[in-house]
C-alpha positions as CSV (number, residue, x, y, z in Angstrom):
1,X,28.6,123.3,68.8
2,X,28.8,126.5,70.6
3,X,26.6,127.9,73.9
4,X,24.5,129.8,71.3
5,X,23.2,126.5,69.8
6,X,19.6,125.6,70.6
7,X,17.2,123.9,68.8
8,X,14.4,123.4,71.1
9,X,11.5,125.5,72.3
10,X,11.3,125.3,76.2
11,X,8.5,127.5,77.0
12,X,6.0,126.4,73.6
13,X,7.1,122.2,74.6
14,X,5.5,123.7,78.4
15,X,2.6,125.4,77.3
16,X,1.6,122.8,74.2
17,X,2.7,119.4,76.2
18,X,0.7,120.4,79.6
19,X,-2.6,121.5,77.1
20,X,-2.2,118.6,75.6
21,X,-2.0,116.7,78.5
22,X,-5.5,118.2,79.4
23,X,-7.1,117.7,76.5
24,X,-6.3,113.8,76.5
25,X,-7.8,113.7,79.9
26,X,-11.3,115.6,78.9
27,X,-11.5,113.5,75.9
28,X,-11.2,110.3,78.0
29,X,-13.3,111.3,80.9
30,X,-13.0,110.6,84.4
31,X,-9.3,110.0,86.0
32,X,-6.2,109.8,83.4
33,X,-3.4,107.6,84.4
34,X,-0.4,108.9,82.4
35,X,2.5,106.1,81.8
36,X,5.6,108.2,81.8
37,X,8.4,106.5,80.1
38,X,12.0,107.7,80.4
39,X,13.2,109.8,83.0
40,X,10.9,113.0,84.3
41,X,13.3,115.3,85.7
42,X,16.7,114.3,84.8
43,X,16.5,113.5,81.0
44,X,19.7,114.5,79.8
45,X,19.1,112.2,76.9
46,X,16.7,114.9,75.6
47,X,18.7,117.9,77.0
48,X,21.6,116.3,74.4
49,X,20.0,115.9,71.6
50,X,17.2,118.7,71.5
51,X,19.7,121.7,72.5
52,X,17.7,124.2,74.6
53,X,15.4,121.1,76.2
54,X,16.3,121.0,79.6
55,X,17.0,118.1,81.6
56,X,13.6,119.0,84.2
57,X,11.5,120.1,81.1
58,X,9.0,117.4,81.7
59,X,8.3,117.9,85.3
60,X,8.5,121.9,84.7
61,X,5.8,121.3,82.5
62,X,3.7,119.8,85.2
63,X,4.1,122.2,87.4
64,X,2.0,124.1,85.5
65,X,-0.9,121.8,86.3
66,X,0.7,120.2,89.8
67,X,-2.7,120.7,91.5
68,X,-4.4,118.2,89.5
69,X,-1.8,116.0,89.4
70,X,-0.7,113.1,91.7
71,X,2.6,110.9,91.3
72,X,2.5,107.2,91.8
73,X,5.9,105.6,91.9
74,X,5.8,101.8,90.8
75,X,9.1,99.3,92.0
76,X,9.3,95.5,91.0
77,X,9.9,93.8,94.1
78,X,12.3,91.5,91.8
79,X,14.7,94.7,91.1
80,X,14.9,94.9,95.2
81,X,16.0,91.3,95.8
82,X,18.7,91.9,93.3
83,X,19.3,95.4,94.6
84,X,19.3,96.7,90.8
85,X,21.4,99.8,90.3
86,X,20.9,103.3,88.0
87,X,24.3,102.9,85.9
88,X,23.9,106.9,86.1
89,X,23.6,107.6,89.4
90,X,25.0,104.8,91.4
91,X,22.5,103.8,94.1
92,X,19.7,101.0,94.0
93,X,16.5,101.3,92.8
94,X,15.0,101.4,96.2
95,X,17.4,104.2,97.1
96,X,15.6,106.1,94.3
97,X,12.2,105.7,95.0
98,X,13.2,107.8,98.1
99,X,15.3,110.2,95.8
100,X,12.6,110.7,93.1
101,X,9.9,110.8,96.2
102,X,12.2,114.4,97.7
103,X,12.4,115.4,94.4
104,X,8.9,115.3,93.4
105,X,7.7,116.5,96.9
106,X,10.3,119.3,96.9
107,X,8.7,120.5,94.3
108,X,4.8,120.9,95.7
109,X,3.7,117.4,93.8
110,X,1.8,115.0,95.8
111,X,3.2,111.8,96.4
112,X,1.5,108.9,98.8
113,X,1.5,106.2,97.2
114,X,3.9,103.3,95.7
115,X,3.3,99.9,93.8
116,X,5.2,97.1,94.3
117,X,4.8,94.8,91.4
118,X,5.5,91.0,90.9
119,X,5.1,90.3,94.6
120,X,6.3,87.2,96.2
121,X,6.1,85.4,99.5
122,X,9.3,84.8,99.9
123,X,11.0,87.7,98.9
124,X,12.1,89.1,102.0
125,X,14.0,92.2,101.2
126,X,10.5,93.4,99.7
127,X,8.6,92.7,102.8
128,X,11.5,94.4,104.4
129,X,11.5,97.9,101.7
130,X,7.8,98.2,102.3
131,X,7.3,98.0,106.2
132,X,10.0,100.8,105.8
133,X,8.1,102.5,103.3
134,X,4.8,102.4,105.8
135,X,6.7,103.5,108.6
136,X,7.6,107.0,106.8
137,X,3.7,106.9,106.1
138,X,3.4,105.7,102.6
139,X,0.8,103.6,101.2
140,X,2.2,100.6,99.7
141,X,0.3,97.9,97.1
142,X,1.4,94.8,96.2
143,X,0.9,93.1,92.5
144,X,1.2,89.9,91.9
145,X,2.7,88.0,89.3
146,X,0.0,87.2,87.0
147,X,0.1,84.0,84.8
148,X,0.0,84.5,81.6
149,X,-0.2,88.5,81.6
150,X,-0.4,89.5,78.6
151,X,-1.1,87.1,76.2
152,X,-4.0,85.6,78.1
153,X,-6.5,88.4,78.0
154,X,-9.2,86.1,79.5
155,X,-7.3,85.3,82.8
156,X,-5.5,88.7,83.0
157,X,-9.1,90.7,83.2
158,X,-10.6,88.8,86.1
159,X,-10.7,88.4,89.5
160,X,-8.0,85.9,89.3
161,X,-5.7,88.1,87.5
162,X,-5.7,92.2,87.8
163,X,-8.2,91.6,90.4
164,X,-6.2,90.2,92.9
165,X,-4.1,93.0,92.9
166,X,-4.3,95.6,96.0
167,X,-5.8,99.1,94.6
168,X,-4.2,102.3,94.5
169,X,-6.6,105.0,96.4
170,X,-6.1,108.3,95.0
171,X,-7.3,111.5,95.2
172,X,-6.7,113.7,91.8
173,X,-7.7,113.1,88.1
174,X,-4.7,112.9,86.8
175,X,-2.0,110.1,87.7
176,X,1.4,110.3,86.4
177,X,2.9,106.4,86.7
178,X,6.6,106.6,87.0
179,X,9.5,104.4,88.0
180,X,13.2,104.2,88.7
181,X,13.7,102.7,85.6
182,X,12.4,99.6,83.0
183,X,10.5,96.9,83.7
184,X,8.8,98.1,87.0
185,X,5.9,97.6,85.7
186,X,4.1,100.9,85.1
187,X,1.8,99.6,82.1
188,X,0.7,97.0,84.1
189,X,-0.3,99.3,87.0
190,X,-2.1,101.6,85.0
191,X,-4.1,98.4,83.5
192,X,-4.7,97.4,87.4
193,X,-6.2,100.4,88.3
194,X,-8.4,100.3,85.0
195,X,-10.0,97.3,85.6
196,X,-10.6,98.6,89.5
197,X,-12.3,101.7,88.8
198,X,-14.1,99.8,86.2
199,X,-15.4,97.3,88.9
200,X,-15.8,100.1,90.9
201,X,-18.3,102.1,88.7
202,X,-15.3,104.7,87.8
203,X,-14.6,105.9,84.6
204,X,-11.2,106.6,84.2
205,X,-8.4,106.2,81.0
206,X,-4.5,105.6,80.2
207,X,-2.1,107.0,78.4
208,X,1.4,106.9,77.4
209,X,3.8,110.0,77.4
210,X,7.3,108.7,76.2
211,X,8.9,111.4,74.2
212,X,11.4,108.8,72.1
213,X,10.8,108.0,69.5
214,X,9.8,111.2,68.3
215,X,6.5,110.1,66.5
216,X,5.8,113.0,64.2
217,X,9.6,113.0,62.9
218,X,10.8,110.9,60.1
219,X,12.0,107.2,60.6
220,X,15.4,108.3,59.6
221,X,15.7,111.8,61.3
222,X,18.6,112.0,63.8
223,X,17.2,112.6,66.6
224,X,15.3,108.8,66.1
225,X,18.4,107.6,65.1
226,X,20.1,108.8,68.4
227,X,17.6,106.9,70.1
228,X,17.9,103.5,68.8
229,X,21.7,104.3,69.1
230,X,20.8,105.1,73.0
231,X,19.1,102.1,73.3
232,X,21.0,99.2,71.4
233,X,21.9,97.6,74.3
234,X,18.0,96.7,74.6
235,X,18.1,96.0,70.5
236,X,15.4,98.1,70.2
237,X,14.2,99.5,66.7
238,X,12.3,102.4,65.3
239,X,9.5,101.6,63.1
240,X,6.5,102.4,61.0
241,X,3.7,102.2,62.9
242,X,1.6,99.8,60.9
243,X,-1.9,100.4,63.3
244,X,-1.6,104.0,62.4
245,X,-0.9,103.6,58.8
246,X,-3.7,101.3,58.3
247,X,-5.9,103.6,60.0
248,X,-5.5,107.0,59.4
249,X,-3.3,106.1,56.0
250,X,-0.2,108.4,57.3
251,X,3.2,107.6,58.7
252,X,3.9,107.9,62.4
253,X,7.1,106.5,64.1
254,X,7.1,103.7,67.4
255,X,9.7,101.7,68.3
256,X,9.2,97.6,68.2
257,X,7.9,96.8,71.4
258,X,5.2,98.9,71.6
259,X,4.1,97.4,68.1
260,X,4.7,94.3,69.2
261,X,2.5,94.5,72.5
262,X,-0.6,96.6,71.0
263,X,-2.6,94.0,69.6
264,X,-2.8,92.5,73.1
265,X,-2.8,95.7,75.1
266,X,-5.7,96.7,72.8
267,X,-7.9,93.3,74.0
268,X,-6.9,94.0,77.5
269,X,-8.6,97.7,76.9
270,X,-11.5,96.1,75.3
271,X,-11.9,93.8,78.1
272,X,-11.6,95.9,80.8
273,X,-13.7,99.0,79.4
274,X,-15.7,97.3,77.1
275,X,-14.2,98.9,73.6
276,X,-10.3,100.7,73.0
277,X,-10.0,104.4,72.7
278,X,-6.9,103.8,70.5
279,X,-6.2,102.4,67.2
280,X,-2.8,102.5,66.9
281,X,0.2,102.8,69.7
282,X,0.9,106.3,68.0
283,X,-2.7,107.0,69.4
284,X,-1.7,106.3,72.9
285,X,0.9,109.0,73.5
286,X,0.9,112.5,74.3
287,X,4.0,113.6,73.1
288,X,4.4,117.3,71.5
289,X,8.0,117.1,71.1
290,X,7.8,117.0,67.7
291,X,6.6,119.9,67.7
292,X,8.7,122.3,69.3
293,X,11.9,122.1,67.5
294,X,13.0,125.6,66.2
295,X,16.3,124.5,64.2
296,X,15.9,121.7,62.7
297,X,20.0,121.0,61.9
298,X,21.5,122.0,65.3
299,X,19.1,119.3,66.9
300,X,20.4,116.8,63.8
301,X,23.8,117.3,64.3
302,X,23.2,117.2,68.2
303,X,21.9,114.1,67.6
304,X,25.0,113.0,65.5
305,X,27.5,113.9,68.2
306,X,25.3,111.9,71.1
307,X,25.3,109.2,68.3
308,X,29.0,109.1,68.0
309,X,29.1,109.3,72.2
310,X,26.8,106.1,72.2
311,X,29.0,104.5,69.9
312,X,32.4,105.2,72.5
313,X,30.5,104.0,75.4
314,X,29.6,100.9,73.9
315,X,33.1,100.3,73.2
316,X,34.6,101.0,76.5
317,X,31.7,99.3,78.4
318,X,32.1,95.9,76.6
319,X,36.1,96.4,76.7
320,X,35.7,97.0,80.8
321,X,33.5,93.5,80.5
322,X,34.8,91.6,77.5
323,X,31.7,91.7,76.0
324,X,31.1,90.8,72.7
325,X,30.9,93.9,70.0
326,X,26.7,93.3,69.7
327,X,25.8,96.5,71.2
328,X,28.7,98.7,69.7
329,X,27.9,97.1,66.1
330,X,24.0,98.1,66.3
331,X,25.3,102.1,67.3
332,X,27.7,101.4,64.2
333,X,24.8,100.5,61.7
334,X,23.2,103.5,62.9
335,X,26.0,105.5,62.3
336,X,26.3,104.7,58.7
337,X,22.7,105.3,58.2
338,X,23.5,108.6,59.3
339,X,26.7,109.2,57.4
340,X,29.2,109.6,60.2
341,X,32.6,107.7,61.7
342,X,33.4,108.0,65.1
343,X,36.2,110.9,64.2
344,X,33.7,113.4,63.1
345,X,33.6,114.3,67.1
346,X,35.8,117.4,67.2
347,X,38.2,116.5,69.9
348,X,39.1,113.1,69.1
349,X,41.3,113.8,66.1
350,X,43.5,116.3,68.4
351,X,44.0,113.9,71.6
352,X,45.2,111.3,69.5
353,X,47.4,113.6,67.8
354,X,48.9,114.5,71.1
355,X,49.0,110.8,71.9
356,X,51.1,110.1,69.0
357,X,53.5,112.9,69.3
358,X,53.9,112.2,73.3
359,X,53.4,108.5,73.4
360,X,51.5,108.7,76.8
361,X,47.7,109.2,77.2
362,X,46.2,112.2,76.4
363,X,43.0,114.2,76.2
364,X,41.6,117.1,74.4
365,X,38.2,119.3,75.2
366,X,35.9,121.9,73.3
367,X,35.1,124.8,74.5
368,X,31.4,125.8,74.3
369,X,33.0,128.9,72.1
370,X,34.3,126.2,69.7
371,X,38.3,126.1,71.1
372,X,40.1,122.9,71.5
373,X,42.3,122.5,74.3
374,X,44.9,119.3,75.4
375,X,46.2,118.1,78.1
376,X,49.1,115.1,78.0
377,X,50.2,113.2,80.8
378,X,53.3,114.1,82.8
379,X,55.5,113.1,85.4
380,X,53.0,115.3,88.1
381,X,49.7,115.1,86.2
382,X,47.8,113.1,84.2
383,X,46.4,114.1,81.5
384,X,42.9,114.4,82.8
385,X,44.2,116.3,85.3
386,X,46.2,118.8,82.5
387,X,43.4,118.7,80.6
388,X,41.4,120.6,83.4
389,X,44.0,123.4,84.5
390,X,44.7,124.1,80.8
391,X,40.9,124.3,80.0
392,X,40.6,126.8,83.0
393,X,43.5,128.8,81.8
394,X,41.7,129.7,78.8
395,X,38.8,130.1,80.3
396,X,40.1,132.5,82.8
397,X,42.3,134.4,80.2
398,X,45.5,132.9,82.0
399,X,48.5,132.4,80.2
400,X,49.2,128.8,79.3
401,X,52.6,129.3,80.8
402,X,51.0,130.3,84.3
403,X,51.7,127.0,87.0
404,X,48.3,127.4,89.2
405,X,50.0,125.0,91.1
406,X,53.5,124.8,92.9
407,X,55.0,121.5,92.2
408,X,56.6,121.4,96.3
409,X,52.6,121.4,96.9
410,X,52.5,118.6,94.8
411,X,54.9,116.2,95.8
412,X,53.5,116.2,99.6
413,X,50.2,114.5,97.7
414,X,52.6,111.8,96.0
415,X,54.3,111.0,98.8
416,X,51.1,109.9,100.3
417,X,50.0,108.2,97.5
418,X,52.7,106.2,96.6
419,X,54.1,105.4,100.4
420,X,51.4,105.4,102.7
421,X,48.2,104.9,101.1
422,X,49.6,102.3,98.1
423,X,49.3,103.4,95.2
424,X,51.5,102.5,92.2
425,X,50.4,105.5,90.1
426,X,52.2,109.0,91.8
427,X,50.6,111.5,89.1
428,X,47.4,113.5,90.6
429,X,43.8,112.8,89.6
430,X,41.3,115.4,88.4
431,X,40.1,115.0,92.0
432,X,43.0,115.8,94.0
433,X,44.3,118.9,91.5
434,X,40.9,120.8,92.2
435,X,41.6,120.3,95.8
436,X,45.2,121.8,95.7
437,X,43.3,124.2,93.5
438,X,40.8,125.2,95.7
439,X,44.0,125.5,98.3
440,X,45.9,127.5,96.6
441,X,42.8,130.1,95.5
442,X,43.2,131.2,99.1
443,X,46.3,132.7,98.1
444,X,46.5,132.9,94.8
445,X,44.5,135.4,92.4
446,X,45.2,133.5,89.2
447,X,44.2,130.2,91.3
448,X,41.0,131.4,92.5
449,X,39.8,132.9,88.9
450,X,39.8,129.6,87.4
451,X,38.4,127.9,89.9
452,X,35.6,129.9,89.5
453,X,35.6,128.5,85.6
454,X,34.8,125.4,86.5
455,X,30.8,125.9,86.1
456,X,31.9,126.8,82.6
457,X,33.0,123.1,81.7
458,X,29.6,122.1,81.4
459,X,28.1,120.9,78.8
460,X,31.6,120.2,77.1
461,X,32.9,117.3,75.0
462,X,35.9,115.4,76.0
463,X,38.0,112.8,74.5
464,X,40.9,110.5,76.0
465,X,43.0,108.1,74.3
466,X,42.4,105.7,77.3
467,X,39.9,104.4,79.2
468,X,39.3,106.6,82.4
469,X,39.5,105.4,86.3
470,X,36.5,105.8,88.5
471,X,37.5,109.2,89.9
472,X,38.7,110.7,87.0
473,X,34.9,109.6,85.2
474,X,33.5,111.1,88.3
475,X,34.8,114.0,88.4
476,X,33.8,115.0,84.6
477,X,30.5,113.6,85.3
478,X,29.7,115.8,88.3
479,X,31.3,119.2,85.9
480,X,28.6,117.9,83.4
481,X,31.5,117.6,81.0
482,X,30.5,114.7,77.9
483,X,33.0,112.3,77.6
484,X,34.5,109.8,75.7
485,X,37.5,107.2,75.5
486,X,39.4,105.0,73.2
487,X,38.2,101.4,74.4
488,X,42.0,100.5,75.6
489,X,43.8,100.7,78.5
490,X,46.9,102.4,79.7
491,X,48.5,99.5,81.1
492,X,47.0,96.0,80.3
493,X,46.3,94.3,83.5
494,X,44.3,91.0,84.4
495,X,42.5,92.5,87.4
496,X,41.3,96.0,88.0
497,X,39.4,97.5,90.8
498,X,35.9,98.6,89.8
């Protein structure tokens, strides 16, 4: 796919989401407490598989209306004690209330409060994450574990369920509830904060904005598909919403647990504001995503290629873990539903080709112009690490016989490696190549023009016929570069440092 591709309307998903938004909340009345599921600023899910929808496009779209909005950030107190990590970023999720919280703020929303849900007395390191939170002048309530939430309606919507719960004061009409990630407990904050207006004489609403599944797409349309593929290792499925097809007699698309939950999230409305707004949990959300695809087939085969990416990760993740094949096998279902292998990714075919021919690891990278370029692994380089100065080469209209780098500069680095700091493995990694890069641009014209590539790399797929080190995985995940490896590795070895 090249740069030219998109598929999505940025500016119409801004203008139609954010009305839409509105309209929910005038319809309802009173305060709107929006559940936002997924990531709000960083969904590159989204940015994948809808080509032109940016990875901030949600919170760009509130911006439109950030004066009426206010952000709540729920935690579960339970994710603390076990100091829970993002897989994509690499910090806890306490660290990310404080990321998300800059973020937001950074960009004029307000931000005062944050829910800690399933609260217990003897979970210290949650006392201990909200006195710090009060001390930088947040306002911090607690939620208890409720028993029986939600299959006991009766107890839930009481004094001894939802009502023991501390309230959230705030002061605009519309409350987005987000969170570092599942299970936080957003719903259930939302339903808190019902049931205490509602005590309180306050009228007030939910609803959900979770823009996968797409709801007003077919069952079997790609871009579905790339989401059950994305989220396999939670075996969720996309389904027909049954509520909505009973009562409005047309086809929507939810995924299983929100079908599964509605019956009883529908008594907990009825109980708390006397009769449900929705009849289905199609009703519920607010998504217009749907709605603002301009090419239908680059956003299909998009969604094919983050399909096939889903698939590779699987493999490598429960080869790192020796898992068993469940997670891979669901992405592989999907993938013959759709009517693809795991070849029909453009640069696998030409790194293993260069594999074969070399018999040594190697790697291969599309240009957002369509070119494939390879790098195979040397006495001096890895492949990664060819891979890169090769890709910038052609970027920079170099001549692939051009060495950006001296090889005396290179053996000083192996010296090191191999006789002072340990390592077994003397060839360079993708980190320590852009640094005698950057070096060498001081000097060297050819050097510093592809350097200044390196912006270029984003957005591109790469393949390796092994599985990548840390550094190497971080380096192509900070160029925004897409991966993927055959699940082997290099050399087989017992123990291996994560």
């Amino acid at each position: 796919m090249t740069d030219t591709a998109v598929g999505f309307d940025s500016a119409k998903y801004i203008e139609l989401q954010s009305r839409h938004i509105a309209e929910r909340q005038a319809s309802l009345g009173g305060k709107l407490y929006l559940e936002m599921g997924g990531k709000l600023f960083d969904d590159n899910h989204a940015a994948r598989v809808l080509p032109g929808f940016t990875p901030d496009n949600k919170i760009s779209m509130l911006e439109t209306i950030k004066d009426e909005v206010e952000i709540v950030i729920v935690l579960n107190a339970l994710d603390i004690q076990r100091q829970k990590i993002r897989a994509d970023l690499g910090i806890t999720y306490e660290e990310d209330v404080l990321r998300l919280v800059d973020v937001f703020r950074g960009r004029g929303f307000l931000v005062e409060n944050i829910v800690l849900t399933q609260v217990s007395d003897d979970n210290q390191q949650a006392r201990s994450f909200r006195a710090r939170m009060q001390r930088l002048g947040f306002k911090v309530s607690r939620h208890r574990t409720i028993k029986g939430y939600p299959t006991n309606p009766d107890l839930v919507v009481s004094k001894d369920g939802l009502g023991k719960n501390e309230y959230v004061e705030t002061t605009r009409d519309l409350v987005v509830v987000t969170a570092p990630g599942p299970g936080s407990g957003k719903l259930a904050t939302c339903l808190s904060q019902l049931y205490h207006d509602h005590q309180r004489g306050l009228k007030s609403g939910y609803a959900k904005f979770e823009t996968f599944p797409v709801w007003n797409l077919p069952l079997d349309h790609p871009v579905n598909l790339a989401y059950e593929s994305a989220t396999a290792d939670l075996d969720d499925v996309n389904m027909i919403d049954p509520y909505h097809l009973s009562a409005y007699g047309k086809q929507t698309v939810n995924y299983n647990r929100d079908v599964e939950v509605f019956p009883l999230l529908s008594r907990l409305l009825e109980e708390i504001l006397g009769k449900s707004p929705y009849k289905s949990p199609t009703d519920m959300g607010v998504n217009m995503v749907g709605f603002c695809i301009s090419d239908d087939e680059v956003c299909r085969e998009a969604s094919r290629q983050e399909t096939i990416r889903r698939y590779y990760k699987a493999l490598v993740n429960e080869t790192r873990n020796d898992l068993a094949p469940d997670e891979s096998d669901r992405i592989a279902i999907v993938m013959g539903k759709l009517g693809i292998s795991r070849t029909d990714r453009h640069v696998v075919e030409p790194a293993l080709k260069v594999e074969k021919k070399t018999k040594a690891p190697a790697a291969a990278i599309e240009l957002t112009n369509g070119t494939i370029i390879t790098g195979k692994t040397s006495e001096l380089l890895g492949c990664c690490s060819a891979l890169l100065l090769n890709a910038l080469k052609e970027l920079a209209g170099i001549d692939e016989s051009v060495q950006l780098l001296d090889p005396t500069s290179i053996t000083p680095i192996q010296d090191l490696k191999t006789k002072h700091l340990g390592s077994e493995n003397p060839r360079l990694h993708t980190d320590e190549v852009l640094i005698a890069l950057s070096v060498s641009a001081a000097s060297n014209p050819d050097a510093r023009r592809a350097l200044a590539e390196l912006r270029n790399l984003r957005d591109c797929d790469v393949h390796t016929t092994t599985i990548l080190g840390s550094v190497d995985e971080g380096i192509f995940r900070n160029l925004g570069a897409r991966v993927t490896s055959e699940p082997v590795y290099q050399v087989k070895k017992l123990y291996r440092k994560r």
